[in-house]
C-alpha positions, 0 to 999 in steps of 0.5 A: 486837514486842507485838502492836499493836491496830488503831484506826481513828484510826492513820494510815501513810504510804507513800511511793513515787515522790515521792508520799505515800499515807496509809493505816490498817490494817482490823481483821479484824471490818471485814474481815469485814463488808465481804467478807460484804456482798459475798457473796451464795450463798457467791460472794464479790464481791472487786471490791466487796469491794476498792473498799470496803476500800480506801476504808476504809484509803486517807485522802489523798495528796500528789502524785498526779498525773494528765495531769501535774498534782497532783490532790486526793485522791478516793475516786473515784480510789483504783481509778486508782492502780498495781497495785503501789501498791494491792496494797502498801496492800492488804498492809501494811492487813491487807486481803484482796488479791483482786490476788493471789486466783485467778482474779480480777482487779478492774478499774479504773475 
Protein backbone atom coordinates (compact mmCIF):
# COMPACT_ATOMS: atom_id res chain seq x y z
CA UNK A 1 0.00 0.00 0.00
CA UNK A 2 1.44 3.76 -0.93
CA UNK A 3 1.88 5.80 1.88
CA UNK A 4 -1.30 7.83 2.47
CA UNK A 5 -0.96 11.65 3.48
CA UNK A 6 -3.18 12.58 6.77
CA UNK A 7 -5.95 15.24 5.78
CA UNK A 8 -8.01 16.67 8.30
CA UNK A 9 -11.21 16.44 5.93
CA UNK A 10 -10.78 11.88 6.23
CA UNK A 11 -13.49 10.32 8.16
CA UNK A 12 -13.27 6.48 9.61
CA UNK A 13 -15.61 4.44 10.78
CA UNK A 14 -15.48 2.17 13.70
CA UNK A 15 -17.61 -0.14 14.31
CA UNK A 16 -18.11 -2.16 17.63
CA UNK A 17 -20.86 -3.62 19.35
CA UNK A 18 -23.81 -2.00 17.15
CA UNK A 19 -22.21 1.48 17.66
CA UNK A 20 -20.73 3.69 15.28
CA UNK A 21 -17.50 5.97 16.09
CA UNK A 22 -16.49 8.24 13.49
CA UNK A 23 -12.82 9.21 13.67
CA UNK A 24 -9.91 10.94 11.62
CA UNK A 25 -6.30 10.18 12.03
CA UNK A 26 -4.04 13.19 13.67
CA UNK A 27 -1.02 13.76 11.58
CA UNK A 28 2.39 13.81 13.46
CA UNK A 29 3.07 17.83 13.39
CA UNK A 30 -0.67 18.09 15.40
CA UNK A 31 0.48 15.34 17.39
CA UNK A 32 3.08 17.20 18.29
CA UNK A 33 1.84 20.62 19.36
CA UNK A 34 -0.67 18.97 21.42
CA UNK A 35 1.74 16.87 23.61
CA UNK A 36 4.03 20.06 23.55
CA UNK A 37 1.24 22.19 24.93
CA UNK A 38 1.21 19.94 27.67
CA UNK A 39 4.43 19.70 28.47
CA UNK A 40 5.64 21.85 30.89
CA UNK A 41 9.70 21.46 32.27
CA UNK A 42 10.15 18.19 30.17
CA UNK A 43 7.12 16.33 32.10
CA UNK A 44 4.72 15.31 29.82
CA UNK A 45 0.62 15.97 30.84
CA UNK A 46 -0.90 12.83 28.87
CA UNK A 47 -4.09 12.99 30.57
CA UNK A 48 -4.37 16.55 28.77
CA UNK A 49 -2.68 15.50 25.94
CA UNK A 50 -5.25 12.41 25.61
CA UNK A 51 -8.49 14.54 26.27
CA UNK A 52 -7.14 16.88 23.49
CA UNK A 53 -6.14 14.40 20.85
CA UNK A 54 -9.14 12.85 21.29
CA UNK A 55 -11.47 15.63 20.66
CA UNK A 56 -9.48 16.20 17.74
CA UNK A 57 -10.00 12.67 16.00
CA UNK A 58 -13.12 11.63 17.68
CA UNK A 59 -16.25 13.48 14.86
CA UNK A 60 -19.79 11.62 16.07
CA UNK A 61 -21.17 8.25 17.07
CA UNK A 62 -24.37 6.65 16.30
CA UNK A 63 -25.86 4.46 19.11
CA UNK A 64 -23.96 5.13 22.33
CA UNK A 65 -25.64 4.84 24.85
CA UNK A 66 -26.04 5.93 28.46
CA UNK A 67 -28.51 4.30 31.40
CA UNK A 68 -29.92 2.58 28.21
CA UNK A 69 -30.78 5.44 26.11
CA UNK A 70 -29.03 6.87 22.74
CA UNK A 71 -27.29 9.71 23.69
CA UNK A 72 -25.88 12.60 21.05
CA UNK A 73 -22.44 12.87 20.38
CA UNK A 74 -20.46 15.31 22.99
CA UNK A 75 -17.06 15.99 23.49
CA UNK A 76 -17.73 16.04 26.91
CA UNK A 77 -18.20 12.45 26.75
CA UNK A 78 -15.73 10.94 24.63
CA UNK A 79 -13.59 10.26 27.96
CA UNK A 80 -16.69 8.15 29.09
CA UNK A 81 -16.58 5.50 26.23
CA UNK A 82 -14.59 1.99 27.27
CA UNK A 83 -10.90 1.79 27.48
CA UNK A 84 -10.85 -0.58 24.76
CA UNK A 85 -12.68 1.49 22.51
CA UNK A 86 -10.65 4.73 23.20
CA UNK A 87 -7.29 2.81 22.82
CA UNK A 88 -8.52 1.34 19.57
CA UNK A 89 -9.28 5.09 17.92
CA UNK A 90 -6.15 5.88 20.23
CA UNK A 91 -4.36 3.44 17.79
CA UNK A 92 -5.75 3.18 14.36
CA UNK A 93 -5.80 7.62 14.73
CA UNK A 94 -1.92 7.55 14.75
CA UNK A 95 -2.14 9.08 18.35
CA UNK A 96 -0.08 8.85 21.32
CA UNK A 97 -1.72 6.16 23.81
CA UNK A 98 -0.97 7.26 27.07
CA UNK A 99 -3.64 3.93 28.05
CA UNK A 100 -0.65 1.89 27.04
CA UNK A 101 2.46 4.50 28.51
CA UNK A 102 4.23 3.47 31.94
CA UNK A 103 3.09 4.66 34.71
CA UNK A 104 0.09 6.76 33.47
CA UNK A 105 -3.43 5.90 33.49
CA UNK A 106 -5.64 8.96 32.78
CA UNK A 107 -8.69 8.82 34.18
CA UNK A 108 -12.33 9.25 33.10
CA UNK A 109 -14.40 11.88 33.64
Amino acid sequence: MPIQIVQDEERFTYEVDGSKIFYRRISTLRRGQIVQRHTKRGKTDWNAVTEDVLKYVVLGWEAVEMAGEDIPFSEGLISRLPDDVLSYILEVSGAPNPLKEEGSSPEKN
